[in-house]
C-alpha positions in Angstrom: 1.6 -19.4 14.4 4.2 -16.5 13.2 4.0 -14.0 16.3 6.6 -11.9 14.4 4.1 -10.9 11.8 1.2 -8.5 12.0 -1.3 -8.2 8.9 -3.4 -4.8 9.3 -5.5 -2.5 6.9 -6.2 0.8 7.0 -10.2 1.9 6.7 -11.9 4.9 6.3 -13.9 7.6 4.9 -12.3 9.1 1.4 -10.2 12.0 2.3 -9.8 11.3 5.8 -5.8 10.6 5.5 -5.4 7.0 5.0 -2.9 7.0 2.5 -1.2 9.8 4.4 -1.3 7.8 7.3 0.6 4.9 5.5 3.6 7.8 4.4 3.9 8.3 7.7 4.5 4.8 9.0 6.6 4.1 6.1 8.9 7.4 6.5 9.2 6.8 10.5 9.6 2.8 10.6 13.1 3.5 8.8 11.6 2.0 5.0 13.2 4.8 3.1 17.0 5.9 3.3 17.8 9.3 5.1 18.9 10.4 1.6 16.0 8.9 -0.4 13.1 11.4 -2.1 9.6 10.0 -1.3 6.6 12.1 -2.9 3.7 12.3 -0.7 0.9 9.9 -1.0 3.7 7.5 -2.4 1.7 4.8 -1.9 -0.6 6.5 -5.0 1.3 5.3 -8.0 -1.0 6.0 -10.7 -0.9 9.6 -11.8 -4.9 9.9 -11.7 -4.6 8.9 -8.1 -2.6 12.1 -6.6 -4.4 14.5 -9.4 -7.9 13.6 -7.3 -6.3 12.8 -4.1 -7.9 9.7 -4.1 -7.2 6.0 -3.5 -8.2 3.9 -6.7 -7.3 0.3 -6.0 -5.7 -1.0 -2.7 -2.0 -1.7 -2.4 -0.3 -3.5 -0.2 3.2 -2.2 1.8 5.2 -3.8 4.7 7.4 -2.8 7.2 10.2 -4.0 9.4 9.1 -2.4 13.5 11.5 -3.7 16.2 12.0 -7.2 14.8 8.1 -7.5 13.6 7.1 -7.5 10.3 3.9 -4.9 9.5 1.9 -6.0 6.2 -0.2 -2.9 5.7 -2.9 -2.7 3.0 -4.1 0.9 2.3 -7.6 0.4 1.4 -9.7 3.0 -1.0 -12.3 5.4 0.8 -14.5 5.9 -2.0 -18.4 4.0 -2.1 -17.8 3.0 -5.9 -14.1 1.2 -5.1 -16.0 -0.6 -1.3 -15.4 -3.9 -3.1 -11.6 -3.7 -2.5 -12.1 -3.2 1.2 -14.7 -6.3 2.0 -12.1 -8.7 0.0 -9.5 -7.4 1.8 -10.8 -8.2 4.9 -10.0 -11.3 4.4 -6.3 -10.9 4.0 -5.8 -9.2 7.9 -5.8 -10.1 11.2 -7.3 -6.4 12.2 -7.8 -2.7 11.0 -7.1 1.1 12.2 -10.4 2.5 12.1 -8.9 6.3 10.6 -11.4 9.2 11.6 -10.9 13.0 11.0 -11.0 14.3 13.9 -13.2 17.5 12.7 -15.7 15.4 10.4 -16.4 12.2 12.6 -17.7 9.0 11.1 -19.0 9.7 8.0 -21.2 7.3 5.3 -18.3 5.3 4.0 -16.9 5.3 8.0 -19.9 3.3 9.1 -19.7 0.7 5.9 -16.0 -0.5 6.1 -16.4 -0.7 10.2 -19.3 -2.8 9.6 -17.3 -4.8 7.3 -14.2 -5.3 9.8 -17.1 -5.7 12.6 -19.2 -8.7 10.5 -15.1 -10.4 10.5 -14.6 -10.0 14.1 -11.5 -8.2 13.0 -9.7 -6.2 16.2 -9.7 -2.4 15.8 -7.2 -0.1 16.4 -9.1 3.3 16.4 -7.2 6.3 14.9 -7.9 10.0 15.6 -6.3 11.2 12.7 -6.3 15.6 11.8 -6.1 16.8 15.5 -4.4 19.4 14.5 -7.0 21.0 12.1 -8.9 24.1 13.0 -12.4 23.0 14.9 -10.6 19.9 15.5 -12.8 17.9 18.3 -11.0 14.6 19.2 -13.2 14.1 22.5 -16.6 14.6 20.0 -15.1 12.8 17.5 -14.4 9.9 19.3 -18.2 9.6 21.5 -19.3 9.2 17.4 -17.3 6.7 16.5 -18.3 4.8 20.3 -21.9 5.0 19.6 -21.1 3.6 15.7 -19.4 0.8 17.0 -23.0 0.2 19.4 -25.1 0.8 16.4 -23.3 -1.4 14.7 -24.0 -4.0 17.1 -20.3 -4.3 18.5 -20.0 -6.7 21.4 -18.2 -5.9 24.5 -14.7 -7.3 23.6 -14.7 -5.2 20.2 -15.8 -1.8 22.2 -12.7 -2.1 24.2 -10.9 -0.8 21.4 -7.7 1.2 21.7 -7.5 5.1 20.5 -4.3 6.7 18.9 -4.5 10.5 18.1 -2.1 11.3 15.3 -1.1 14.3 12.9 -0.7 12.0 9.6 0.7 15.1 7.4 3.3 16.6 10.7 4.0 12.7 11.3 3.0 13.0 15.4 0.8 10.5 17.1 0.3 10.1 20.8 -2.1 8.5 23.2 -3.1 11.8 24.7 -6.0 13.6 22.8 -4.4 17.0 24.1 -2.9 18.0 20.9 0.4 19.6 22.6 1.4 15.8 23.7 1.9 15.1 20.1 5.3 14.0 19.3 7.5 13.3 15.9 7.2 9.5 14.8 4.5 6.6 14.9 6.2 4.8 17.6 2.9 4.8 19.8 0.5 3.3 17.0 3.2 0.7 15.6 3.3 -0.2 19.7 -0.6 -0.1 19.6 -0.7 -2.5 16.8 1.9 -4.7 17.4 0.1 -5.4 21.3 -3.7 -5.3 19.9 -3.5 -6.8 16.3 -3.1 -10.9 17.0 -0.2 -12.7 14.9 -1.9 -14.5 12.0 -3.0 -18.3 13.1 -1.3 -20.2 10.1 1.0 -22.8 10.6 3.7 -23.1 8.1 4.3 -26.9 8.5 0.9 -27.9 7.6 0.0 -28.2 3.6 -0.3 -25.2 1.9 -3.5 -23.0 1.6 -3.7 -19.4 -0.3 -6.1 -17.5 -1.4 -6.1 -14.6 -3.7 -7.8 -11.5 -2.4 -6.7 -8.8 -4.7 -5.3 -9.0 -8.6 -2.6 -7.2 -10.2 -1.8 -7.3 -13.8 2.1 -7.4 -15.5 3.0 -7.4 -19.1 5.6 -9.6 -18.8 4.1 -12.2 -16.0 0.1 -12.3 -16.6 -1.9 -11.8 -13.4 -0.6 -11.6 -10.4 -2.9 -13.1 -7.0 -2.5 -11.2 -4.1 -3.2 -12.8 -0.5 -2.0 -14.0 2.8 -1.2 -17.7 3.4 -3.4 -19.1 4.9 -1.1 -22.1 6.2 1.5 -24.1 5.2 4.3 -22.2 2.9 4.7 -21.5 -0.4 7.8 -22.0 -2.7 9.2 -20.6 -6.3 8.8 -23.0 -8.6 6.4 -25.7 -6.4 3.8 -27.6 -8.3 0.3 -26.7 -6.9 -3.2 -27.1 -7.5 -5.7 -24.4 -8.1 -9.7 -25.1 -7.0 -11.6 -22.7 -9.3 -15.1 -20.8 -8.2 -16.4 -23.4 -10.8 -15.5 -26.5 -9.4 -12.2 -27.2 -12.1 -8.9 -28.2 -10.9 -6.3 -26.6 -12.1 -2.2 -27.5 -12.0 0.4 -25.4 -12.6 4.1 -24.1 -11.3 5.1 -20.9 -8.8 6.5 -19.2 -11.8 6.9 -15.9 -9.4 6.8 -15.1 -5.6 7.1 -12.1 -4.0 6.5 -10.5 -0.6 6.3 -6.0 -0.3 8.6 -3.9 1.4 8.1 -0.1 1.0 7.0 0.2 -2.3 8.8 -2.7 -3.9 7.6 -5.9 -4.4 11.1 -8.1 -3.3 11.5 -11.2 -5.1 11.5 -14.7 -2.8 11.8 -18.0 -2.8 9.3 -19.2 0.0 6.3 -17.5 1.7 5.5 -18.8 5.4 1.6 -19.0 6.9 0.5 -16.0 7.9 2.3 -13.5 5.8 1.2 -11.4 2.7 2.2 -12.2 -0.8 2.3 -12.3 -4.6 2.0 -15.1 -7.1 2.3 -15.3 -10.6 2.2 -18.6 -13.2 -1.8 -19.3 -13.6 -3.1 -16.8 -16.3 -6.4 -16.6 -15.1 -6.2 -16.8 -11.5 -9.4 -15.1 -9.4 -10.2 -13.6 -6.7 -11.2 -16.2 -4.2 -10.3 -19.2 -5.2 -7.9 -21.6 -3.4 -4.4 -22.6 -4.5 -3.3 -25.2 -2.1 -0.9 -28.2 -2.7 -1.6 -31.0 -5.2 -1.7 -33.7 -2.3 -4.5 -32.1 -0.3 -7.2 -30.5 -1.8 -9.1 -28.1 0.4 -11.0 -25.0 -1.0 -11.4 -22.4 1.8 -14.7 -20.6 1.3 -14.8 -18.7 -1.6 -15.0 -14.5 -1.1 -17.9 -12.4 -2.1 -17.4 -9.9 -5.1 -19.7 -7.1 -5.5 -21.6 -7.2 -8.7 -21.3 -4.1 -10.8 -24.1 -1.5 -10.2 -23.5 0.6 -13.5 -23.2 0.7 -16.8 -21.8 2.2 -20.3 -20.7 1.6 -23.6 -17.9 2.4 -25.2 -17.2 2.5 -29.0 -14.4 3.8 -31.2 -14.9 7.5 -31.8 -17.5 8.4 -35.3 -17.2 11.9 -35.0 -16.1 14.0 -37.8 -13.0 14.9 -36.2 -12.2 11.2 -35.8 -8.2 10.4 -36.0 -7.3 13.8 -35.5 -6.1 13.8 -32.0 -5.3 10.2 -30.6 -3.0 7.2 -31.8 -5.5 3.9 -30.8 -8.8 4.3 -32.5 -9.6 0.8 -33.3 -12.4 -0.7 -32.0 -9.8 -4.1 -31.3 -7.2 -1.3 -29.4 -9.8 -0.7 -27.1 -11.6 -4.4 -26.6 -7.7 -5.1 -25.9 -7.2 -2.3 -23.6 -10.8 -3.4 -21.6 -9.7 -7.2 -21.4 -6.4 -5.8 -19.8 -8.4 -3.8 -17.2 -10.8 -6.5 -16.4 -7.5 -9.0 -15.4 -6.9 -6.5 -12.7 -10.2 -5.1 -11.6 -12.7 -7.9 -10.8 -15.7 -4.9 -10.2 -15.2 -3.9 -13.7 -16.6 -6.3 -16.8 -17.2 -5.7 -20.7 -19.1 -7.6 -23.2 -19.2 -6.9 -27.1 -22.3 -5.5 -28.4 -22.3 -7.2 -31.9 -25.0 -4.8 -33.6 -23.1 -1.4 -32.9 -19.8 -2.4 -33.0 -19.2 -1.5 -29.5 -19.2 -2.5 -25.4 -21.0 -2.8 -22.5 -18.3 -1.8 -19.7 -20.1 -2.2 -16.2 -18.5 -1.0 -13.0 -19.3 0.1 -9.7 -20.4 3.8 -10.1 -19.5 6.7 -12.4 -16.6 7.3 -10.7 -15.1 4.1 -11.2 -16.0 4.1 -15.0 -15.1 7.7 -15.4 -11.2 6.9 -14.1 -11.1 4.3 -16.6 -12.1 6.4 -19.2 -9.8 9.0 -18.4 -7.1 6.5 -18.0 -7.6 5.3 -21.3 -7.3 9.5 -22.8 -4.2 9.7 -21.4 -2.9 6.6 -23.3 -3.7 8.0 -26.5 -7.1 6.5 -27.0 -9.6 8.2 -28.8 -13.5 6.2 -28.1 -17.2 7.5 -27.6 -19.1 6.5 -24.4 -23.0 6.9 -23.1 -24.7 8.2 -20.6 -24.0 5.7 -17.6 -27.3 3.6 -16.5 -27.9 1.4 -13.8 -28.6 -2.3 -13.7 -31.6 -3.8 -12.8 -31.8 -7.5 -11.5 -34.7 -9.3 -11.1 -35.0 -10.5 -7.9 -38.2 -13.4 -6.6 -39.8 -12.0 -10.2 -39.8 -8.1 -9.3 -37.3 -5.9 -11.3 -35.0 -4.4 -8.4 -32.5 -1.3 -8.7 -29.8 -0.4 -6.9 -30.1 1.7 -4.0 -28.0 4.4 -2.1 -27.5 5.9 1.1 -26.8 9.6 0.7 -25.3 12.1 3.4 -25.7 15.8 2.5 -24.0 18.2 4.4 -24.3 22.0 3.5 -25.6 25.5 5.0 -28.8 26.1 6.6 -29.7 28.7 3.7 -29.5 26.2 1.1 -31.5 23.2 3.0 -34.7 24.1 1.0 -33.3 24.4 -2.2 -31.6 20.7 -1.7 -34.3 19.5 -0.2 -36.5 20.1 -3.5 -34.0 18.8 -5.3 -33.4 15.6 -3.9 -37.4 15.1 -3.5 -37.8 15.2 -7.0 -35.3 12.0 -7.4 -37.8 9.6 -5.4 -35.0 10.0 -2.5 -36.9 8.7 0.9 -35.5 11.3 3.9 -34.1 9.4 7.1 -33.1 12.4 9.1 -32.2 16.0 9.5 -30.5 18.1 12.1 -28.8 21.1 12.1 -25.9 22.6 14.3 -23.4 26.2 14.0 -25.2 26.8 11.2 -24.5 23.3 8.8 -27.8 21.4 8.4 -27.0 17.3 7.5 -29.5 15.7 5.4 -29.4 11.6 5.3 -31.5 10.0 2.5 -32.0 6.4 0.6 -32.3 7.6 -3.2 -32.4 4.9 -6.1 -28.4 5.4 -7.7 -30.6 6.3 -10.7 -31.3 9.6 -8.8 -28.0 10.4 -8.5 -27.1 10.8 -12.0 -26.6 14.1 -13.1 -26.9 15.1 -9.9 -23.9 16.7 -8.8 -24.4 19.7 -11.7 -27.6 20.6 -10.0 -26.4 19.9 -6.2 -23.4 22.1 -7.5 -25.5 24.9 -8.4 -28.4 24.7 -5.9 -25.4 25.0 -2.9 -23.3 27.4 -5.0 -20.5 25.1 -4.4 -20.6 25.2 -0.8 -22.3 21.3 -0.5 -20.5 18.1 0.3 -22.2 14.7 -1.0 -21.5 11.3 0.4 -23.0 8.3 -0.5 -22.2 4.3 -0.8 -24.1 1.2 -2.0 -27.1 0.2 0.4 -29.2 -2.8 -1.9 -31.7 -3.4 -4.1 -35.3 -2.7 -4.6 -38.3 -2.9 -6.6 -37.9 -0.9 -9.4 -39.4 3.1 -8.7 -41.8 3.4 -11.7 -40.7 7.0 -12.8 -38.1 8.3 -14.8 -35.7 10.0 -13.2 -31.7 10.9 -14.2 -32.6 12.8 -16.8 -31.6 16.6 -17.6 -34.3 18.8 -17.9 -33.3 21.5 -20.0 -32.3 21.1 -23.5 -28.9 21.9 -25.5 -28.1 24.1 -28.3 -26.7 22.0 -30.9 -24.5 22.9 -33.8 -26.0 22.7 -37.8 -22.3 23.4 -39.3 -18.9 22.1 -39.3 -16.4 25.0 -39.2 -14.5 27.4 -36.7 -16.9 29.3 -34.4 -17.3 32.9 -34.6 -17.8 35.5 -31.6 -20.7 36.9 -34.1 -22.5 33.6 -34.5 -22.5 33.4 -30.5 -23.1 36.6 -29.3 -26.7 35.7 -30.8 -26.6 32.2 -29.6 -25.4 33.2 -26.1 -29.2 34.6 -26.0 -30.6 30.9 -26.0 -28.8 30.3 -23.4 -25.2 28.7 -21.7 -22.6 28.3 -24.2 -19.8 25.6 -23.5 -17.3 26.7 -26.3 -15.9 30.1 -27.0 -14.7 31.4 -30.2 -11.7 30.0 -32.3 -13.1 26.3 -31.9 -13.3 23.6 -34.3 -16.9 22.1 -34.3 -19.4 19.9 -36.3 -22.5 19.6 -37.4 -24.3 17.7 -34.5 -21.8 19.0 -31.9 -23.4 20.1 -28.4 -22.2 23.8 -28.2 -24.1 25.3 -25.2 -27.5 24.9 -23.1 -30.8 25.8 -24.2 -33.0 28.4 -21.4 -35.6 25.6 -22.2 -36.6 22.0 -21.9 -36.1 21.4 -25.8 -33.0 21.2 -28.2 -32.3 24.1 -30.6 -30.0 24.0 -33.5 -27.7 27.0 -33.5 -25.0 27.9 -36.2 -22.0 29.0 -34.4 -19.7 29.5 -37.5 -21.8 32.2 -38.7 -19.6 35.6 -39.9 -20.8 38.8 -41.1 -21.2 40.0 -43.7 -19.2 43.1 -45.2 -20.6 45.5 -47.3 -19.5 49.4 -47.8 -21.4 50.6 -45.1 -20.2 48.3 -42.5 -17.0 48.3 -40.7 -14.5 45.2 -41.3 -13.2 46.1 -36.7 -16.2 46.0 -35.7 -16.8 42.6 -34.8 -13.7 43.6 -32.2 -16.3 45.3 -29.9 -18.2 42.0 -29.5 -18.3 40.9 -25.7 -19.0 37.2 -24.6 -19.6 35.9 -21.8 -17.1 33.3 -20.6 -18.4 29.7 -21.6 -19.2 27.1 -19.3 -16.0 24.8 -18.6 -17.3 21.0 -18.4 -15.0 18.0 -16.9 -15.2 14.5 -18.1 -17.6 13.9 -14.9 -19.5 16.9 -15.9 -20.1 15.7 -19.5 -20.8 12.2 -18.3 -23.6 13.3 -15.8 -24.9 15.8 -18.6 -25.8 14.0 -21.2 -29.3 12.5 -22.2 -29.7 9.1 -23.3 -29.6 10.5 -26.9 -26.0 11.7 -26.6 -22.5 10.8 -26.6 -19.2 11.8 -24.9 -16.5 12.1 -27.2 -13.3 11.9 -25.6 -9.9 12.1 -26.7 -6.4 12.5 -25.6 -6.6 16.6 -26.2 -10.5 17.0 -26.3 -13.6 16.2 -24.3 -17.0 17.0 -26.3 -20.3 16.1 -26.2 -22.4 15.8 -29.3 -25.9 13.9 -30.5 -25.6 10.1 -31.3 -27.7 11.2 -34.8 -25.3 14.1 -36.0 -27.7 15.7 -38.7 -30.0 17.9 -37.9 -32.5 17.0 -40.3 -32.3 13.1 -39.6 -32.3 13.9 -35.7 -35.5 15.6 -36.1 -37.1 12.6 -38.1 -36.2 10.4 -35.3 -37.4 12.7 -32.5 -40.8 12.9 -34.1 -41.3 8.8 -34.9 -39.6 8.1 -31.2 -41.4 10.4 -28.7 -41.1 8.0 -26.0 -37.5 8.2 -25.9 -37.5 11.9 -25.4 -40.4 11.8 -22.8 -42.6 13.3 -25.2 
């Protein structure tokens, strides 16, 4: 047993201030030099990560506290990344519980406590925001008390500890009075270091590790991230790895490192109980057991959440194909998918051999959507679908996935959300209302909640917030739902658009382009006013004759066109249509570009179309 080590994640809620939180320990434990320039959310490498201010995948940090060593693992709040957290309770001897202390416990709250709950992990709980306006640490901790009871907590987990802390001012105390809040993280690190046991891994025995994350390098392959489990683990040992399938597998510690800060340190042996890194197996996995070659022991192998969406992506077709991006191959991007999938064990592809193209499946949109958009940035230029779900069969009856959804928004808008969440098969659990915010809670196939958020968006005037995480399967709701219910105006020529041609076809309806743009035959330019596709031509100009005046086209006023984000493209489209994206670009267009083919189609293929 290593009582100088302490192995702890952080959970909660997206946007509650985990990763904050982590800054904070980091910057007052003494990591960084006095002179050193941190960015905030450091622990946020990728660039896509501080643009949403979200956590994507979990990372791993440790610090040195009065002769202890602190592994912390900043954990993702989002429902569509959940798999991170449930592996990684594996790697930890406990968790601070992180709750705003104006919001509560929120969906994603209640799933990751029940996760560190089902482990018997101990719980540090962490009051975290006190300083906000409305701020109410006393309400706010009562919630998260009768969560742990509804959770089904036993009487040694609800004596839980309770830090209240200022992540952003870096001031914690053990006072909920905000005015005893003081500079530094001195009383959680104490909190942690008393309530957090020291892993139980003895570094004499033989070895035992187990991967519970993946990282992928260039240079070294991928890279198995865990704790020891016992024994230790040396550069350059021979061990044996115990695949999920039963193989053996023998091969060299080709690289070893532990984490301090936000560097990985290089080292030559790893002692039970702490966290580290591995490299030298190419196809290492989550869950399986590398141990040494003398003494074979698999510990029990970790569940992985099976994906619970899917898409497919294809090199781009479009006529403006090549223009804007460097990889357009449909090998550049099968080679860019196997590279993701050696890192992300949620996320899988498969070739589809008739079209040329993939079947990516993830965990939700949002997980697919950051890949997509992480592939933009590289220069990648590729078409993808309208996501779907994935059915399973399950005892011979075709099951969905299934959602718990949280709706918090103002009492004037209940009805309006209300409709539109009825008409999505959602079954209502609860609603209350207090100081004027009314909280729906729902269980809604995920198929419901695609192209959801434009409406929601719309129906609140912005003024909603949507929460919702992975509950389980069911039978399959016999009714199609997901689907937009108006129609699009649709481009019949390839040109540059004119404010003439849509000042007439601003009259159908919503236009997403203004004038000055570059579009093709096939392209969706705008929404229709009714349930049915109309083909407009927005390259139109007028024509000049003696009578007419060549200024005054000048006088024209438009309205401004509907701006649409990579989410807002993917949750538009029907079945029938395609986002294009590229590294300057996001469109949408029809998967049949001509008009007069599309039409054909549409009339021998009603059922597609809900006709």
């Amino acid at each position: 047993m290593n009582d100088k080590i302490r192995n702890v994640a952080i959970i909660a809620h997206v946007d509650h201030g985990k990763t904050t939180l982590v800054d904070a320990l980091l910057k007052t434990s003494g990591t960084f030099r006095d002179n050193e320039k941190v960015q905030t959310c450091c622990m946020d490498s990728n660039p896509l990560e501080h643009e949403r201010g979200i956590t994507i995948l979990a990372k791993t940090t440790g610090v040195n506290y009065k002769g202890y060593k602190i592994n912390i693992v900043d954990t993702p709040g989002h429902a569509d990344f959940s798999g991170e957290v449930e592996r990684i309770m594996n790697m930890v001897d406990g968790v601070c519980l992180l709750v705003d202390a104006f919001d509560g416990p929120m969906p994603q709250t209640r799933f990751v406590l029940k996760q560190a709950i089902s482990y018997h992990l101990k719980t540090v709980v962490v009051i975290n925001k006190v300083d906000r306006p409305g701020a109410d640490p006393e309400r706010a901790l009562n919630e998260v008390l009768e969560l742990f009871m509804d959770l089904g907590a036993d009487d040694e987990q609800l004596e839980f500890p309770v830090v209240y802390t200022s992540a952003l001012n870096a001031t914690s105390s053990l006072d909920k009075d905000v005015a005893s809040q003081k500079p530094g993280m001195d009383p959680l690190f104490e909190t942690i270091i008393e309530t957090i046991p020291a892993p139980q891994a003895d570094p004499e025995e033989s070895l035992q590790f187990q991967p519970s994350l993946l990282d992928y390098n260039k240079y070294v392959g991928r890279i198995g991230i865990g704790r020891v489990d016992r024994g230790t683990i040396r550069l350059g040992e021979e061990v044996t790895c115990l695949r999920l399938d039963g193989r053996q597998s023998k091969f060299k510690i080709a690289k070893l490192f532990t984490f301090h800060g936000l560097d990985r340190v290089e080292a030559k042996e790893v002692e039970g109980g702490d966290i580290c890194g591995i490299a030298g197996l190419p196809d290492i996995m989550v869950g399986e057991t590398v141990c040494a070659s003398d003494k074979l022991e698999a510990l029990p192998p970790l569940r992985i959440d099976e994906p619970t969406m899917r898409m497919t992506f294809g090199a781009n077709t479009s006529p403006f194909s090549g223009k804007e991006g460097k990889l357009l191959t449909a090998q550049k991007i099968a080679d860019r998918l196997y590279e993701e999938s050696q890192k992300d064990v949620s996320m899988r592809f498969s070739v589809d051999a008739q079209s040329e193209s993939f079947v990516v499946t993830g965990r939700g949109e949002l997980h697919l959507s950051v890949l997509i958009e992480t592939m933009r940035r590289e220069g990648f230029e590729l078409q993808v679908s309208k996501p779907t779900v994935i059915t399973k069969t399950i005892d011979g009856v075709e099951c969905e996935p299934f959602e718990d959804l949280q709706i918090d928004v103002p009492d004037e808008y209940a009805g309006s959300v209300m409709q539109l969440v009825g008409g999505r098969c959602a079954e209502t659990l609860s609603m209350t209302s207090e100081n004027g915010q009314t909280r729906l809670v729902y269980v809604i196939p995920s198929r419901g909640l695609i192209s959801f958020m434009n409406a929601f968006m719309t129906a609140t005037k912005g003024y909603g917030i949507i929460n919702h995480s992975f509950r389980e399967f069911r039978p399959k709701v016999n009714k199609a739902i997901g689907q937009r219910s108006l129609g699009v105006l649709v481009a019949t020529d390839g040109g540059v658009s004119t404010a003439y041609a849509l000042k007439s076809a601003e009259e159908r309806g919503t236009m997403f382009i203004g004038p000055g743009v570059d579009t093709y035959e096939g392209m969706i330019v705008g929404e229709n006013k009714y349930d049915r596709d109309l083909a407009v031509n927005v390259v139109r100009t007028k024509s000049l004759g003696n009578q007419r005046s060549a200024n005054k086209d000048v006088t024209v006023v438009l309205k401004s066109p509907r701006r649409m984000s990579l989410e807002d493209c993917l949750d538009y489209v029907n079945s029938d249509e395609l986002v294009e994206v590229t590294p300057k670009s996001i469109r949408m267009r029809k998967k049949i570009l001509n008009t007069e083919e599309r039409k054909k189609y549409e009339a021998h293929h009603p059922e597609e179309y809900g006709k």
